[in-house]
N, C-alpha and C positions, 0 to 999 in steps of 0.2 A: 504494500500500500504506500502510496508518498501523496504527501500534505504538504499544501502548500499555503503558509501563513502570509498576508499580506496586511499592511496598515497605510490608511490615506487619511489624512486631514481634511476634513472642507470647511468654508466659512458660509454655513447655510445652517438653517434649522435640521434638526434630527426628520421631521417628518417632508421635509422635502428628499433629505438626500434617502428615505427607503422608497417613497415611493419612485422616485427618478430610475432606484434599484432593480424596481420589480417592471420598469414601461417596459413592452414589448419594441415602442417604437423607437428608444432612446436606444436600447440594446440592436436595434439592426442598424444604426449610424453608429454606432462605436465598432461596429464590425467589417465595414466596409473593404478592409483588404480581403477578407475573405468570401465576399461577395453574401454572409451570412442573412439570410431571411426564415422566418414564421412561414411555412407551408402548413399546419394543421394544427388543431386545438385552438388556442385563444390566439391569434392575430394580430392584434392591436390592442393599446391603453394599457392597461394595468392589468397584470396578472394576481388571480386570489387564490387561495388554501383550497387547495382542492381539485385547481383547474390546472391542463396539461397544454404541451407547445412542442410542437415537432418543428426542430432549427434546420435546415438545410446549407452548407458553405463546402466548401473548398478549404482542404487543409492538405499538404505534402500534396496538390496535383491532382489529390483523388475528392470527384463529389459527394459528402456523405450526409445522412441524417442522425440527427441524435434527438430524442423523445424522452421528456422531463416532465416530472409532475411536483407542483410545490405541498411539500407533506405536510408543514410547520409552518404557522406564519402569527405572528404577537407584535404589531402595528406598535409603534415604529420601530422595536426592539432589535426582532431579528427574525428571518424567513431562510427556509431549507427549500433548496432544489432539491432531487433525486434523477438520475437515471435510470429512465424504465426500459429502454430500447438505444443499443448506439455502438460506436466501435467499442466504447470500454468494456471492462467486465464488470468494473463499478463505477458510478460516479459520484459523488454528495458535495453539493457546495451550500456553508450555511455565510449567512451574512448577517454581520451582528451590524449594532447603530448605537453609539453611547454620544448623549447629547454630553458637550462640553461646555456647556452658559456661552452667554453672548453669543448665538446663532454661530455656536462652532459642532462639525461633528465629527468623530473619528470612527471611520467607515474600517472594520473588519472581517475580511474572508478567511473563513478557514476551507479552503480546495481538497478534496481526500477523492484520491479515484485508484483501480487496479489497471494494470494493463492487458491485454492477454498474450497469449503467443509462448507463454512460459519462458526459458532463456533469451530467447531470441527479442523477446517484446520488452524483455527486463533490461537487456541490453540498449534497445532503440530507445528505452526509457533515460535511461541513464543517459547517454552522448546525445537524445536531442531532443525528446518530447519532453523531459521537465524544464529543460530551460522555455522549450517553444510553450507554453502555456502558462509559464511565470509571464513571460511577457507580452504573453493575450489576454490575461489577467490586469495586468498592471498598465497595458492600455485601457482596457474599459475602465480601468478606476479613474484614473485621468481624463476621461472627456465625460465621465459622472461628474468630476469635477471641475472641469469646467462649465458644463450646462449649470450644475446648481451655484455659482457663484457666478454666473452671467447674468444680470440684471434684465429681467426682460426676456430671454433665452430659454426657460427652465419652464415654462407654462405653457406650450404647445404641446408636451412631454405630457404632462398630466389632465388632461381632457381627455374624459372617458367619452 
């Protein structure tokens, strides 16, 4: 299993930067090199407890889907994806949300996924897929953070 811890600051209220977290439409502009879109389940706005979202992108060349359902979710605190369908053999990403006074929030993922392929997946894990997902990771945190500290910017995001 490999987890991947990451932490972002933002200067916005606690409940802007989860829900910004959970937009389906914020999450397909932060993805744009990989061409990543919403092909099934919930599509657009806000995803809730309960509801699933089949992603479609380009990753290594190959077009693939991954099918996630959010199993947890405690408004503004923290919400779990899950992996219910996809290349991994697990995936879990929870996001926490700890407001920091004066409209600061510090935005934490904790990423836990398996590979499959035994050796051979363990190995591609190691020399490139963990770096390659710390920093698909650490771009969406980054332009979460931008949108919620862009004046004006942040509320076409949240219209359901």
């Amino acid at each position: 299993m490999t987890i991947i811890h990451l932490h972002t600051l933002i200067k916005a209220p606690v409940e802007r930067c989860f829900d910004l977290s959970r937009s389906i439409d914020l999450h397909q502009s932060s993805m744009h090199q990989s061409n990543e879109r919403a092909v099934a389940g919930r599509k657009a706005g806000l995803i809730e407890q309960g509801e699933t979202v089949t992603w479609e992108a380009t990753h290594f060349f190959v077009r693939q889907q991954l099918s996630s359902v959010i199993s947890e979710m405690k408004r503004p605190y923290h919400f779990i994806d899950e992996m219910e369908k996809g290349a991994f053999k697990s995936l879990w990403h929870k996001h926490f949300f700890q407001s920091r006074g004066d409209d600061h929030t510090l935005m934490i993922d904790e990423f836990r996924y398996e590979v499959p392929y035994g050796m051979w997946g363990r190995l591609f894990n190691r020399l490139i897929l963990k770096n390659y997902m710390t920093a698909l990771l650490k771009s969406r945190n980054e332009h979460i953070r931008h949108v919620a500290e862009s004046p004006g910017g942040w509320q076409k995001f949240l219209i359901q």
